[in-house]
C-alpha positions in Angstrom: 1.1 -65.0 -33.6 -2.4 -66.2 -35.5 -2.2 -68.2 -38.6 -4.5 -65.9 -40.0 -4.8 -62.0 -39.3 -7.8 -61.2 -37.3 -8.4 -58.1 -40.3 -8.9 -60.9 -42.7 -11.8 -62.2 -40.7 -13.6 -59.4 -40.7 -12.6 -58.1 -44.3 -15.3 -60.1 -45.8 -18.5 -58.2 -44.1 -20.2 -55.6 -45.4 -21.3 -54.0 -42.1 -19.9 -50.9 -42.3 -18.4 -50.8 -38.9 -16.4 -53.8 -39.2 -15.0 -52.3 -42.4 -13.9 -49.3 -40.2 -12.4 -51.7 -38.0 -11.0 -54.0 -40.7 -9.3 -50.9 -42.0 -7.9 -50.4 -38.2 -6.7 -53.9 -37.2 -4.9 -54.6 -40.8 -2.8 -51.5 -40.1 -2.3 -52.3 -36.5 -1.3 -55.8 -37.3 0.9 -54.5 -40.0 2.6 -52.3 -37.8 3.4 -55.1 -35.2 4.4 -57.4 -37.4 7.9 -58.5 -37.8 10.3 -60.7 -36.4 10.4 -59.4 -32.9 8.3 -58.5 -30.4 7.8 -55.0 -31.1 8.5 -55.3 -35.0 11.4 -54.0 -36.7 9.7 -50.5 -37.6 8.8 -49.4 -34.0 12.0 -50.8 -32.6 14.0 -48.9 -35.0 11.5 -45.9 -33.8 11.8 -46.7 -30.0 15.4 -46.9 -30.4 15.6 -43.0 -31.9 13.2 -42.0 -29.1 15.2 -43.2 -27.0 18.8 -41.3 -28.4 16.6 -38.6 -28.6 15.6 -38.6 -24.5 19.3 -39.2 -23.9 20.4 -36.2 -25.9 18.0 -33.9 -24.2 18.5 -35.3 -20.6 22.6 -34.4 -21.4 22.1 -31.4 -22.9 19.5 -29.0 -21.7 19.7 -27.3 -18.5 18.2 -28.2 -15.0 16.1 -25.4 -13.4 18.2 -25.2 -10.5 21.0 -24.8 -13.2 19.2 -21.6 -14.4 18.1 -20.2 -11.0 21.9 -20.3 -10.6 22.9 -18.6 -14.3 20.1 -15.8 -13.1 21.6 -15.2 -10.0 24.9 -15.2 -11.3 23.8 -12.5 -14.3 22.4 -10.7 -11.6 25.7 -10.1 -10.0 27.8 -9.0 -13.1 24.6 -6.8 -14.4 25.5 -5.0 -11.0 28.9 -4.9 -11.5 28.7 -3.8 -15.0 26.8 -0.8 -13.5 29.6 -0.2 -11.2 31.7 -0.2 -14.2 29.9 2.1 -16.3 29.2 4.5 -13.4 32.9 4.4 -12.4 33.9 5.3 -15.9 31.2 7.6 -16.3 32.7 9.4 -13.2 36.4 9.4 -14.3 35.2 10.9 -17.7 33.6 13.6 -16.1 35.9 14.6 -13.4 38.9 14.6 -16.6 36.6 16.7 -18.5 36.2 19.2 -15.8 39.7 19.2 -15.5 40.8 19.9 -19.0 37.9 22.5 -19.2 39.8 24.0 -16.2 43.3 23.7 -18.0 42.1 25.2 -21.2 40.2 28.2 -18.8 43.5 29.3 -17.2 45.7 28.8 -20.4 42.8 31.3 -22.4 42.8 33.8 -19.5 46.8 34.5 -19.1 
């Protein structure tokens, strides 16, 4: 690294241009400043990102994972019609019946 920051070289012009990009190489030399390579700020940062990538990559679902969830909701939706229409059915055919019942026990 420089003895002297490159910002400081340009800080003392008055061109307004350079000041614009005295303003942006100070902060840039700021931000990569520090005892390592990347500086202790963005490492700290990269190092988050990173968790962060890890976390995702273990956690969220694949899409052949949810083509398999959607073909596998597509089976019990069906059978959960079976179900209903099966129950539906026995309800029916014991209300029929007890309609019956109560006919021949009124008409005696």
């Amino acid at each position: 690294m420089p003895s002297q920051r490159l910002a400081d070289g340009i800080a003392g012009t008055t061109d307004r241009y350079a000041t614009a990009e005295h303003c942006r190489i100070s902060s840039l030399e700021d931000l990569w400043s520090g005892s390592s390579l990347l500086g202790l700020g963005l490492e700290r940062r990269l190092s988050a990102i990173e968790c962060d990538v890890a976390v995702i990559k273990s956690n969220y679902a694949t899409k052949e994972e949810i083509a398999r969830l959607e073909t596998r909701m597509a089976r019990m939706e069906t059978r959960l019609v079976k179900w209903a229409i099966g129950a539906l059915a026995g309800s029916l055919v014991a209300a029929i019946g007890t309609a019956i019942n109560m006919a021949k026990l009124f008409s005696a």
